[in-house]
C-alpha positions as CSV (number, residue, x, y, z in Angstrom):
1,X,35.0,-32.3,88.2
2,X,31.9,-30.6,86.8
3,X,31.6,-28.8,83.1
4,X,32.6,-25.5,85.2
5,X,35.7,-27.2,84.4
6,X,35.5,-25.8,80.8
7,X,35.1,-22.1,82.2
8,X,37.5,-22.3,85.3
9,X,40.9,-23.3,85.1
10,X,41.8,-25.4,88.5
11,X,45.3,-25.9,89.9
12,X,44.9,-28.6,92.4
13,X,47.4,-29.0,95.3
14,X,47.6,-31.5,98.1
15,X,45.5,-30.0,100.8
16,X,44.5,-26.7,98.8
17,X,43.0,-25.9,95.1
18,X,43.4,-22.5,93.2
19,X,40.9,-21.4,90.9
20,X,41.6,-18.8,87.7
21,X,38.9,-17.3,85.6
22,X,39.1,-14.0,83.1
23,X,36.7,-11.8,81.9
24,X,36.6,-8.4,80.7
25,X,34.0,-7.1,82.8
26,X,34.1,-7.0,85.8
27,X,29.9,-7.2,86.3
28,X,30.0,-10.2,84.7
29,X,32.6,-12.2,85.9
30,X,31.1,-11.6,89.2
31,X,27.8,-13.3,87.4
32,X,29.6,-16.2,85.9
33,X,32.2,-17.1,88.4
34,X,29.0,-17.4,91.3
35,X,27.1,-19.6,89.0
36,X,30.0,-21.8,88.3
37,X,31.1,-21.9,92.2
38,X,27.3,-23.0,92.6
39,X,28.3,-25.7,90.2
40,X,31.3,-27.1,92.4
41,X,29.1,-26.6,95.8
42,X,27.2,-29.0,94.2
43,X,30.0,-31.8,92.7
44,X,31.7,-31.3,96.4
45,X,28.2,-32.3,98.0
46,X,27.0,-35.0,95.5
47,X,30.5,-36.3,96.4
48,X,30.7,-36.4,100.3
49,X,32.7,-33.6,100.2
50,X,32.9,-30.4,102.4
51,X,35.1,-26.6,101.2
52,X,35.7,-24.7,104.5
53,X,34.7,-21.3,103.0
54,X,35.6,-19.3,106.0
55,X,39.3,-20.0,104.9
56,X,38.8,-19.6,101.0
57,X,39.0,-15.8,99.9
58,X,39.4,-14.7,95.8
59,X,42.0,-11.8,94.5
60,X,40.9,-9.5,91.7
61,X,43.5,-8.4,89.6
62,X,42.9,-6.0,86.9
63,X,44.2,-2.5,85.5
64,X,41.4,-0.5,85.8
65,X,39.3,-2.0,88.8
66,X,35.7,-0.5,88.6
67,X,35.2,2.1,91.6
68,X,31.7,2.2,91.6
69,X,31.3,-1.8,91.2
70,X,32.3,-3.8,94.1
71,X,32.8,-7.9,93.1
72,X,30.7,-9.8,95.1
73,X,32.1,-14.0,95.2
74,X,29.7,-16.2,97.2
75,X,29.6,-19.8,97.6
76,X,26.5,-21.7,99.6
77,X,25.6,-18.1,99.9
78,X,28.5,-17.0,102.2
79,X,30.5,-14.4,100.6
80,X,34.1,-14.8,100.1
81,X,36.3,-12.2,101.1
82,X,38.5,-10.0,98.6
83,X,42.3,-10.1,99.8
84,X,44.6,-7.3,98.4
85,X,47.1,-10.1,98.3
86,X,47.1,-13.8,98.5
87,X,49.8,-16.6,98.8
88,X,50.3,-19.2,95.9
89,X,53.2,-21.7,96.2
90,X,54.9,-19.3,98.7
91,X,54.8,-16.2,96.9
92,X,52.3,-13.5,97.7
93,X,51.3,-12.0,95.0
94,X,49.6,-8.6,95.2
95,X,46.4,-7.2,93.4
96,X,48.6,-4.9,91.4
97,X,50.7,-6.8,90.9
98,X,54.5,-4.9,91.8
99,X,55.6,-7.8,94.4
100,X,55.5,-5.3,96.8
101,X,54.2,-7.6,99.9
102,X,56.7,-10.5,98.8
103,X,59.3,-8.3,98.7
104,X,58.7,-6.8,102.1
105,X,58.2,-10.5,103.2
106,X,61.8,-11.6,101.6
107,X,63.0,-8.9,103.5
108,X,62.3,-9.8,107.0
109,X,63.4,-12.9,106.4
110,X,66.6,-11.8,105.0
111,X,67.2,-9.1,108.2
112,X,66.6,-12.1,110.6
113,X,69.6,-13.8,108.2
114,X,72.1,-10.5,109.0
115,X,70.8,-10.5,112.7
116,X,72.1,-14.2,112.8
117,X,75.3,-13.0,110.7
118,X,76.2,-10.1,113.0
119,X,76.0,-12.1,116.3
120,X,78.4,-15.4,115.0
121,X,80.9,-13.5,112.6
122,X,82.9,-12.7,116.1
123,X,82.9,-16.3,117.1
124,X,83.2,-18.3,113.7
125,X,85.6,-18.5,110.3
126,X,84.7,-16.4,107.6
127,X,83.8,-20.0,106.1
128,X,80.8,-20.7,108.3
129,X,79.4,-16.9,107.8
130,X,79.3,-18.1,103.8
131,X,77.4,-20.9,104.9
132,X,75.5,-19.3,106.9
133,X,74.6,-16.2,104.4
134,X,73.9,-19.7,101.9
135,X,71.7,-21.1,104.4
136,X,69.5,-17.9,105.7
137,X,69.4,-15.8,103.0
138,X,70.0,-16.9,100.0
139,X,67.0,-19.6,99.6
140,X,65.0,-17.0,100.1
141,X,65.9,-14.7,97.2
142,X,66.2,-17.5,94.9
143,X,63.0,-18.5,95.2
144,X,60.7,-17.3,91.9
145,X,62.7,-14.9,91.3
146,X,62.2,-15.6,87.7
147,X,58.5,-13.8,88.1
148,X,59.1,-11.2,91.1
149,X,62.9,-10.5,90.2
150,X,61.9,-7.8,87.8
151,X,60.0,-5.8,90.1
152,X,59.9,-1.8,90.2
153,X,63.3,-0.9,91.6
154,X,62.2,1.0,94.4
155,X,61.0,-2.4,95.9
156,X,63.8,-4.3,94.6
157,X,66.4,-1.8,95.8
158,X,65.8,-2.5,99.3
159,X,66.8,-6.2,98.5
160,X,69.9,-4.9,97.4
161,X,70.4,-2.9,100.6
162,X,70.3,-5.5,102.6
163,X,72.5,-8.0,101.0
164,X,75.0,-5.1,100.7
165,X,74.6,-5.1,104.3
166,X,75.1,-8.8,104.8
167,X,78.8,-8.9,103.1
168,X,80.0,-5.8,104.6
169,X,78.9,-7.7,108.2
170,X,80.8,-11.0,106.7
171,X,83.8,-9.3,106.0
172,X,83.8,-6.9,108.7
173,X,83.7,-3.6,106.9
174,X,82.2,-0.2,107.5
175,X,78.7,0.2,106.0
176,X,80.1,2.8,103.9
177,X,82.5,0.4,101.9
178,X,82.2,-0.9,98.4
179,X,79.9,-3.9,98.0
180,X,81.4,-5.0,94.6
181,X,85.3,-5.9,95.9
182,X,83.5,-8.1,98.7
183,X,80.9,-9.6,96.4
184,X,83.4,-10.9,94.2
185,X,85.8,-12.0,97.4
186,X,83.3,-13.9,99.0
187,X,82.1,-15.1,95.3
188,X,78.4,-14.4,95.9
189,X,75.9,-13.0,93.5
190,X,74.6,-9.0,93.8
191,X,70.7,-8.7,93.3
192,X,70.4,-8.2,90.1
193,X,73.0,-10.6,88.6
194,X,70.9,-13.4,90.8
195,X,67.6,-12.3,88.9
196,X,70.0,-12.6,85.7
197,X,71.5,-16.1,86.6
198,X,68.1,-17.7,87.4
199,X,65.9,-16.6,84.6
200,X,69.4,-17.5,82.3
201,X,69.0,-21.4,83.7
202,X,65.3,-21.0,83.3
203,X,65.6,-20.0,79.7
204,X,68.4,-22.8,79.3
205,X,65.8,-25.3,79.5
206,X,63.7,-23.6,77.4
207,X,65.9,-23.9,74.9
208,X,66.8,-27.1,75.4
209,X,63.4,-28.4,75.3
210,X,63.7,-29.2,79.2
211,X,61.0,-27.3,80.4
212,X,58.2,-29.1,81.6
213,X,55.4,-26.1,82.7
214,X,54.4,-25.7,79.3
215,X,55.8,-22.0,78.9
216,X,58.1,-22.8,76.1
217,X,55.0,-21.4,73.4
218,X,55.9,-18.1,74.7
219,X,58.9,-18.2,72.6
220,X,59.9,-18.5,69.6
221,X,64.2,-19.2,68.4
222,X,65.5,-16.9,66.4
223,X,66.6,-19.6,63.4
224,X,62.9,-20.4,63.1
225,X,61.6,-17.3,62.2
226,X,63.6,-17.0,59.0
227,X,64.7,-19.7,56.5
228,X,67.9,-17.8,55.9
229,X,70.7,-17.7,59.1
230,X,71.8,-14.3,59.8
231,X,74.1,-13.6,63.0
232,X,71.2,-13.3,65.7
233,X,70.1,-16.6,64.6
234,X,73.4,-18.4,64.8
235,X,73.9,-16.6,68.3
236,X,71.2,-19.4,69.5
237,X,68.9,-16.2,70.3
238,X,65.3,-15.9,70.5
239,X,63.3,-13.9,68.7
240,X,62.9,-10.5,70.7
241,X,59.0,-9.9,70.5
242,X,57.6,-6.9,69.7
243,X,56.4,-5.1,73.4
244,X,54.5,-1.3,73.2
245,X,54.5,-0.8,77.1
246,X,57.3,-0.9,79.3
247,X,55.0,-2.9,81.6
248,X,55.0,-5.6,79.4
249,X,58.9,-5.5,78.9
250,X,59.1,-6.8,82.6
251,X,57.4,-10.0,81.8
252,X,59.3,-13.1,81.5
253,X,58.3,-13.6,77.5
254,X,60.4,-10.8,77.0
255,X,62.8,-10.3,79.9
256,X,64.1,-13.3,79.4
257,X,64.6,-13.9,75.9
258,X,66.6,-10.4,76.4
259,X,68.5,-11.9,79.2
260,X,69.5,-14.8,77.4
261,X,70.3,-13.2,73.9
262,X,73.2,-11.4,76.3
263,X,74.9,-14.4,77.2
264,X,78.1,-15.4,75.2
265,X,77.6,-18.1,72.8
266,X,80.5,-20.1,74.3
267,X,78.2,-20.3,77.2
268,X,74.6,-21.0,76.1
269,X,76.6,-24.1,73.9
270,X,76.6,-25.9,76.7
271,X,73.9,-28.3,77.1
272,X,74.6,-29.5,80.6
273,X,72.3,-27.2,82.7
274,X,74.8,-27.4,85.9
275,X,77.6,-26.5,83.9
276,X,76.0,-23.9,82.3
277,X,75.1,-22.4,85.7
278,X,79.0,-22.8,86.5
279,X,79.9,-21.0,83.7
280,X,77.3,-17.9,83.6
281,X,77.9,-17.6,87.2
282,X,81.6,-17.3,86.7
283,X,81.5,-14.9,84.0
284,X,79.3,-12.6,86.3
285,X,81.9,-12.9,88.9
286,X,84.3,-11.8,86.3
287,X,82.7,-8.6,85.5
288,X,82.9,-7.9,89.7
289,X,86.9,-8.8,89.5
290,X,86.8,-6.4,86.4
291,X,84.8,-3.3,88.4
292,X,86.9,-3.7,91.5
293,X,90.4,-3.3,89.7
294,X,89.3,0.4,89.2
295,X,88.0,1.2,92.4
């Protein structure tokens, strides 16, 4: 790869590569990221090897985007085109970055799930609707969920309509009914206990020194910060870090060390990550047991 390589940041894929560069203005990165793209035009031709531009556009991400200034990304002088949201890995992420288009994509696919769940609950055990409601929907709230789980509420809320929706179709009640009781019958995970669950695991192998995407120098354990032990420290905790904006208090560095600072110490003992999962999940389905006996 060319010395570009020491100003872009490439994450290359099988058939596809991803590109990252910051800057502070915007004028400039417009400057710098064209002469660098010149750079790889030129590596891809000395090399025998072709980009398809037409299918290559950029995202621009940025709290205050400049009105007045409109980013300009060419390569082999054919502009790029600006998308308001792209897809990376399967998540689209948006230029403002509130999950708002994944979150309408997760929930198409989870509607098509409760269409498929409302025709076969009349002709199948309760059983194969579980597997079923496993199969459709589940996978695709799972997915990430660790960086789009904590989005505004008044996206993630619809999530949590429709999976509301999905029990009360599995257990044939009226849409008015309690979602908790059946949550905890059928032993599935509400919305928010999911986004809970999976950033828990995710912070278990943090912990655990399993993690292997480099993200464990966003945290710091509690019993290193201080040479003497106080409670938080011998709680296996992380240090909380200190956050101004509640922007900021959505990201994983500190939603999840306040996730997993929550979860008993019986359970963050344990070292095997399944049984971990067994556990946590358990004790989640306990506090559903728990609401329902005073409904």
């Amino acid at each position: 790869m060319p010395n570009c390589s020491e100003i872009l940041k490439f994450h290359l894929f099988a058939d596809d590569t991803s590109i990252f560069f910051s800057h502070k203005n915007q004028h400039e990165l417009e400057i710098i990221v064209n002469n660098e793209l010149k750079k790889v035009s030129d590596w891809l031709s000395a090399n025998r090897l072709t980009l398809n531009v037409a299918k290559s556009n950029f995202l621009l991400l940025s709290k205050k985007k400049s009105t007045s200034f409109k980013t300009n990304i060419m390569i082999n002088d054919t502009p790029i085109v600006e998308k308001n949201y792209i897809k990376y890995l399967g998540v689209l992420i948006d230029n403002n970055l509130n999950w708002k288009q994944h979150i309408k994509q997760i929930n198409i696919k989870i509607s098509k799930g409760i269409g498929i769940l409302a025709k076969m609950r009349y002709f199948v055990p309760q059983a194969v609707l579980r597997n079923l409601y496993n199969a459709f929907i589940s996978p695709h709230i799972n997915y990430a969920i660790t960086a789009w789980g904590n989005a505004p509420k008044y996206l993630t809320n619809t999530i949590h309509t429709n999976l509301n929706k999905a029990v009360r179709i599995i257990c044939f009640e009226d849409f008015k009914a309690k979602a908790t009781p059946l949550f905890s019958k059928l032993r599935f995970i509400k919305f928010e206990d999911r986004c809970k669950l999976e950033t828990a695991k995710f912070m278990h192998d943090i912990y655990n020194n399993n993690d292997v995407s480099n993200l464990n120098t966003l945290f710091e354990k509690a019993n290193k910060r201080h040479n003497y032990k106080t409670r938080h420290a011998n709680n296996n905790n992380f240090s909380l870090p200190f956050i101004r904006t509640d922007t900021r208090k959505k990201f994983l560095a500190f939603n999840g060390v306040k996730i997993w600072n929550q979860v008993p110490l019986e359970i963050k003992n344990t070292r095997s990550k399944s049984n971990f999962t067994k556990l946590y999940r358990n004790y989640i389905l306990q506090t559903y047991s728990a609401e329902s006996d005073k409904l």
